[in-house]
C-alpha positions in Angstrom: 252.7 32.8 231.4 251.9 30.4 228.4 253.9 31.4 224.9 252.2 31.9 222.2 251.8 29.3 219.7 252.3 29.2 215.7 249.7 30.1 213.6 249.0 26.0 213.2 248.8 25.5 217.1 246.1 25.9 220.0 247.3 27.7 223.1 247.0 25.7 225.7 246.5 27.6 228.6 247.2 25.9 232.7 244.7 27.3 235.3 247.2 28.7 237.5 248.7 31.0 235.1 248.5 34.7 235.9 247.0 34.8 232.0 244.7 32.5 232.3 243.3 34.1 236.1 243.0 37.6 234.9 241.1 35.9 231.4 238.8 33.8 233.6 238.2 36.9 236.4 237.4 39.5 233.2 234.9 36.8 231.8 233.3 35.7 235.1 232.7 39.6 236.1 232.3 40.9 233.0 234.9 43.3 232.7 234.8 43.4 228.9 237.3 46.2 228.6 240.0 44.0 230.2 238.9 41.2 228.1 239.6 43.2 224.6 242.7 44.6 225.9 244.1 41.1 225.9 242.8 39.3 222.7 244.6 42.6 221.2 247.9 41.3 222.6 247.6 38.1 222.0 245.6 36.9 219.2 245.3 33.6 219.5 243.8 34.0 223.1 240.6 34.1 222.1 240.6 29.9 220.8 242.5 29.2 223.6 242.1 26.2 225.9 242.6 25.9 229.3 244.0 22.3 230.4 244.1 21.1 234.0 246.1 18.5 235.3 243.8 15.8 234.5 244.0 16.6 230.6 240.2 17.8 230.9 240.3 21.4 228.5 237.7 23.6 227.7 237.5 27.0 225.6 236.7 30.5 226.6 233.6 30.7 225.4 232.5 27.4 228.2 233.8 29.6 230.5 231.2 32.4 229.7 228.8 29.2 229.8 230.0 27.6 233.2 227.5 26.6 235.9 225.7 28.3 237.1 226.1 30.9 234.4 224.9 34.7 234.1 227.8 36.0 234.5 227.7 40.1 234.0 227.8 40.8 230.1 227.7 37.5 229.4 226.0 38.1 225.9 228.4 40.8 225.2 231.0 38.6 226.1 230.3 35.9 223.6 230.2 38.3 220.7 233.2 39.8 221.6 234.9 36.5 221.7 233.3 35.0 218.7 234.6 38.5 216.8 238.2 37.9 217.9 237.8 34.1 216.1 236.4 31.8 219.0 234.6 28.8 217.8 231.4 28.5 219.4 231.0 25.1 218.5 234.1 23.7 220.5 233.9 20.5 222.3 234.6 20.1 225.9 236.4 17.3 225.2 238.7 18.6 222.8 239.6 16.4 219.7 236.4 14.3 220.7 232.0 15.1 220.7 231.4 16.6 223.6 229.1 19.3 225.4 229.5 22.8 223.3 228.9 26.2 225.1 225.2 25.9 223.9 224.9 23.0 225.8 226.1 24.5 228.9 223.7 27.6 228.4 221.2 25.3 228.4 222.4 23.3 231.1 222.1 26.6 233.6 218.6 28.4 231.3 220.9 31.6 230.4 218.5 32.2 227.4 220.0 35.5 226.4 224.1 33.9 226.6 222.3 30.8 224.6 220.6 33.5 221.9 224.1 35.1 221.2 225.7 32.0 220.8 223.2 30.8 218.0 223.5 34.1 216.4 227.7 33.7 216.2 226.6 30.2 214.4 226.0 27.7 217.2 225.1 24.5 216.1 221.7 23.7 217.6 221.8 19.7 216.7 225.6 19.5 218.4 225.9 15.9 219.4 227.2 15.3 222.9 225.3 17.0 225.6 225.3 14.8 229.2 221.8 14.3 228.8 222.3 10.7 227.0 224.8 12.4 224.5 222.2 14.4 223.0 221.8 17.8 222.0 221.1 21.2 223.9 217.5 21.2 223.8 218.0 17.9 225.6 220.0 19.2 227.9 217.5 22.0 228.1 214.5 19.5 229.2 216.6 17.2 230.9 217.5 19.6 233.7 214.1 21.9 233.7 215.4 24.9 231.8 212.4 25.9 229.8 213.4 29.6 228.5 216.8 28.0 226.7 213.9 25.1 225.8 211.5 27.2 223.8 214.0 29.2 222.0 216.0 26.7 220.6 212.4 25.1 219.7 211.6 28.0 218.2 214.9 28.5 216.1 213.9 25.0 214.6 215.7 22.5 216.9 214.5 18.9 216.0 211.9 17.1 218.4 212.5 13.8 217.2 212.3 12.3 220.5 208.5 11.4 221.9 209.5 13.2 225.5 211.1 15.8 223.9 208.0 17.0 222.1 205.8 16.6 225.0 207.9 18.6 227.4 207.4 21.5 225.5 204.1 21.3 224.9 204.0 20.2 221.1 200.5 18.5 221.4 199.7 18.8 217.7 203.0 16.7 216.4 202.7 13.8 219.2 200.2 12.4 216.5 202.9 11.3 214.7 204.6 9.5 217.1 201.7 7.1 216.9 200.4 7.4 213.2 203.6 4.8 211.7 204.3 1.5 211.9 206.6 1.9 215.4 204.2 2.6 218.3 205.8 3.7 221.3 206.2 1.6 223.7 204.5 2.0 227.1 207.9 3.3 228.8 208.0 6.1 226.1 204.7 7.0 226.9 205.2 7.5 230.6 208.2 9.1 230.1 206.8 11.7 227.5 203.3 12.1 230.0 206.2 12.8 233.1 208.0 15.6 230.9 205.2 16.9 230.0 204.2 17.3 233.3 207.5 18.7 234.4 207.1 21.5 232.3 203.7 22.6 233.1 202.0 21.1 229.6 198.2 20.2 230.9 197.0 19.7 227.5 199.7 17.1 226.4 199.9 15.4 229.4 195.8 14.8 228.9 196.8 13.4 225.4 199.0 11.4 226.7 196.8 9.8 229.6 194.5 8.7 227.2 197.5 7.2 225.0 198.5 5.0 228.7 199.7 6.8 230.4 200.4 5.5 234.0 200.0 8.8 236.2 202.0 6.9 239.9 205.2 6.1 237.1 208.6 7.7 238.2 211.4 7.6 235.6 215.3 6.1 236.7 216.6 9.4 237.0 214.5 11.1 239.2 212.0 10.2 242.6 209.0 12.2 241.9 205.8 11.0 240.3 204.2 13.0 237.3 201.9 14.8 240.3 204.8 15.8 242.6 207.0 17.4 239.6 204.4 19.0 238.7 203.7 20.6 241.9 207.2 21.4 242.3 208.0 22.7 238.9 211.7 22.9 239.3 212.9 25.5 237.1 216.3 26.4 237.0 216.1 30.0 235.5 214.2 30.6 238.3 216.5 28.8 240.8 219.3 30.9 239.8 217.3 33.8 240.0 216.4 33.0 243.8 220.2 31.9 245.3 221.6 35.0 243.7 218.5 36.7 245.6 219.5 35.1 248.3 222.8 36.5 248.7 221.6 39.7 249.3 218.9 39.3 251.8 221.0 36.7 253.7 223.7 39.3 253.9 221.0 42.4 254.5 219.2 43.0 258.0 215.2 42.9 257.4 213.9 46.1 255.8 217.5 47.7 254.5 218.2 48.4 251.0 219.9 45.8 249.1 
């Protein structure tokens, strides 16, 4: 078990500790009244960092926020750990920008585990996210995760980015992408008229279309056109909310309880 550090250190934690398993298992089924019983004992637990062989570290507070997310008590979780000292704006990269907890929220669309981290003081604008470095709302977009999308919009998240305002349907401020001296250039406009259709925004993407707009345009990162993401509307709230579904009914005979 990893000795506690000074008052001027990190504890480091390795994954095959018995610490660091019964910290992960209390976080991942939230058994909250484990949890507190051992940031009493130690603490310094709760800014810990679990290393792996590789170097690669991340805090507690990613592990509440690790893929897929929606862990039980999650919310109650981060308070708790943000109470006891945890910084909610740690880097997955420690001692370097890298993806905070609030990115990995919004990686997975755990909107309510991405609303208690803003309330502990979440940095909205955090740098580093593996959607081109950017921020959580990017992430957000980037990977179809509308609910985490909207709230950080509506906590005042900047949309300084053309596709960014036009996947959430910000039809009324895509003006000003065009009103200065830089016009977007065509790729920008059928990358914002793609995003717009991924996330189901009719209006912009008609805006848009009669900015250029080609309609048969498919970005780098992904096969579909604007017409066949739009048709599949891939939303990952919703995708987590149908495989943990589907662990049930897999499991259940047809027409048993689950």
């Amino acid at each position: 078990m990893s000795i506690k550090p000074t008052t001027s250190e990190t504890l480091k934690l390795n994954p095959t500790d018995e610490l660091t398993k019964e910290v992960v298992r209390a976080i991942r089924e939230g058994d909250v009244e484990s949890l507190q019983k051992l940031l009493s004992v130690n603490s310094a637990l709760s800014r810990a960092r679990i290393v792996d062989q590789k170097g690669c570290s991340r805090s507690l507070l990613h592990v509440v926020t690790d893929w897929p997310g929606f862990f039980r008590s999650g919310p109650t979780t981060v308070h708790l750990l943000s109470t006891a000292g945890a910084d909610p704006n740690a880097s997955a990269k420690e001692g370097e920008p890298g993806e905070t907890p609030l990115h990995w929220a919004a990686s997975s669309d755990d909107v309510e585990v991405a609303e208690a981290l803003v309330a502990c003081g979440a940095n909205i604008e955090a740098r580093g996210g593996s959607i081109a470095g950017g921020t959580p709302l990017e992430n957000a977009v980037g990977y179809g995760c509308w609910r985490v999308a909207h709230l950080l919009v509506n906590r005042g998240a900047q949309m300084e980015k053309l596709w960014i305002t036009a996947a959430v349907g910000r039809t009324s401020q895509l003006e000003g992408f065009f009103g200065g001296n830089l016009v977007p250039s065509s790729h920008d406009i059928n990358q914002a008229f793609w995003h717009a259709c991924q996330g189901g925004q009719r209006r912009t993407a008609e805006y848009l279309l009669s900015r250029g707009a080609d309609v048969r345009w498919k970005p780098e990162y992904a096969n579909e056109t604007a017409l066949e993401i739009a048709a599949a509307a891939p939303d990952t709230g919703r995708q987590a909310l149908v495989s943990w579904l589907g662990k049930f009914t897999a499991a259940a005979p047809s027409g048993s309880a689950v």
